[in-house]
C-alpha positions in Angstrom: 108.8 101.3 101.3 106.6 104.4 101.0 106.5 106.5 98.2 105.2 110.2 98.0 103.1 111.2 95.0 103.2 115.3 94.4 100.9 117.1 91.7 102.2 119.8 89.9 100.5 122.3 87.6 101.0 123.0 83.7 103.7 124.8 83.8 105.8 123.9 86.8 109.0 123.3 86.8 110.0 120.1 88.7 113.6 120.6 88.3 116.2 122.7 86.6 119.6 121.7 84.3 122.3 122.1 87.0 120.4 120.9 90.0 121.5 118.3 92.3 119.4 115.2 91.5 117.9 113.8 95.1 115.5 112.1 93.7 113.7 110.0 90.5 110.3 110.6 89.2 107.7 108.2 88.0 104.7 109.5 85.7 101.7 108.7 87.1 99.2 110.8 85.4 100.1 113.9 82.9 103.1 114.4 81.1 106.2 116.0 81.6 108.8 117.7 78.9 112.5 117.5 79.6 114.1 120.8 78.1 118.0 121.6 77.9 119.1 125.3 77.8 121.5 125.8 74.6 122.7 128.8 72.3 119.6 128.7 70.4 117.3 128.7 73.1 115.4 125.3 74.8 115.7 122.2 73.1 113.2 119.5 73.7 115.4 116.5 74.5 112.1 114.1 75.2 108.3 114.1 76.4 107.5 111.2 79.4 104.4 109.9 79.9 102.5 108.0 82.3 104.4 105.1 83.3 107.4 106.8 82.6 110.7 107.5 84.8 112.8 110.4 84.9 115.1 112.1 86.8 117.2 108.8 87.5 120.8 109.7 85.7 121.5 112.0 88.6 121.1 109.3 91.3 123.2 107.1 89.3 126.0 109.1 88.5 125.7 111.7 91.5 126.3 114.3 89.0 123.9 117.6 88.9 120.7 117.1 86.4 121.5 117.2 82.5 118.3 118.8 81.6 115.4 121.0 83.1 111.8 118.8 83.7 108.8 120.8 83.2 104.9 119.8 83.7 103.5 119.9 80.1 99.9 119.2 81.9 98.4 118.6 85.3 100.7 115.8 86.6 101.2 113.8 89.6 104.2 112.0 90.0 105.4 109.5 92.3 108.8 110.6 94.1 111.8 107.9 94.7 114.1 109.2 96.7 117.9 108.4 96.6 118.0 105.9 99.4 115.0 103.7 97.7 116.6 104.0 94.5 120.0 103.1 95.9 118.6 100.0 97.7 117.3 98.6 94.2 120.5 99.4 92.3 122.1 97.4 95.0 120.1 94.5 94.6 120.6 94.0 91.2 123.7 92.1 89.2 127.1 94.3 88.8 126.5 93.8 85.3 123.9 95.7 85.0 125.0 98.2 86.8 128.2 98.7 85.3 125.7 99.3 82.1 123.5 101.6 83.2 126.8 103.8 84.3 127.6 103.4 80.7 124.8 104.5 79.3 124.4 107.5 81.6 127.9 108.8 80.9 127.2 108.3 77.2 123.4 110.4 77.3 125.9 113.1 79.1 128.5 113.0 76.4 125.5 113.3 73.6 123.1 116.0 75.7 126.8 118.0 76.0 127.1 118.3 72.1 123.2 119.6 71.5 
């Protein structure tokens, strides 16, 4: 399986709160800030750094993305598409994918209240 790696710039924005998720990201170098739009304005729901995943509750729920990702720094990240993701999910126990649905519906239910 090959993965692409894509640098972004301070600034960019690598996806927005509504988009359909296609894809995870890993953190390879930089740092990237994970922002949802509210009454008040933006409220910083997280920071990942490198080593980090994000992105990956859309691909497990196939429901749009929760939260807007923005480059806080010069980043490269390391793209994983929906079929490689799939293709791990699938290899691993029912169990623990029955949690991981869990857990996703219950960040949603939390991220919906802020």
């Amino acid at each position: 399986m090959i993965l692409d790696r894509k640098p972004f710039a301070e600034g960019d924005i690598i996806f927005k709160e509504g988009d359909e998720g296609r894809c995870a990201y890993l953190v390879q170098t930089g740092s990237i800030e994970i922002v949802k739009e509210g009454y008040g304005g933006e409220t910083r729901l997280g920071v990942i750094g490198a080593g980090g995943i994000f992105g990956e509750m859309a691909l497990i729920d196939n429901k749009p993305r929760m939260a807007t990702a923005r480059a806080l720094e010069v980043s490269v990240l390391v793209v994983v598409g929906r079929s490689a993701f799939e293709e791990k999910l699938r290899k691993t126990d029912s169990f623990v994918r029955a949690l991981l649905n869990i857990l996703v519906r219950n960040v949603r239910d939390i991220s919906e209240r802020l």
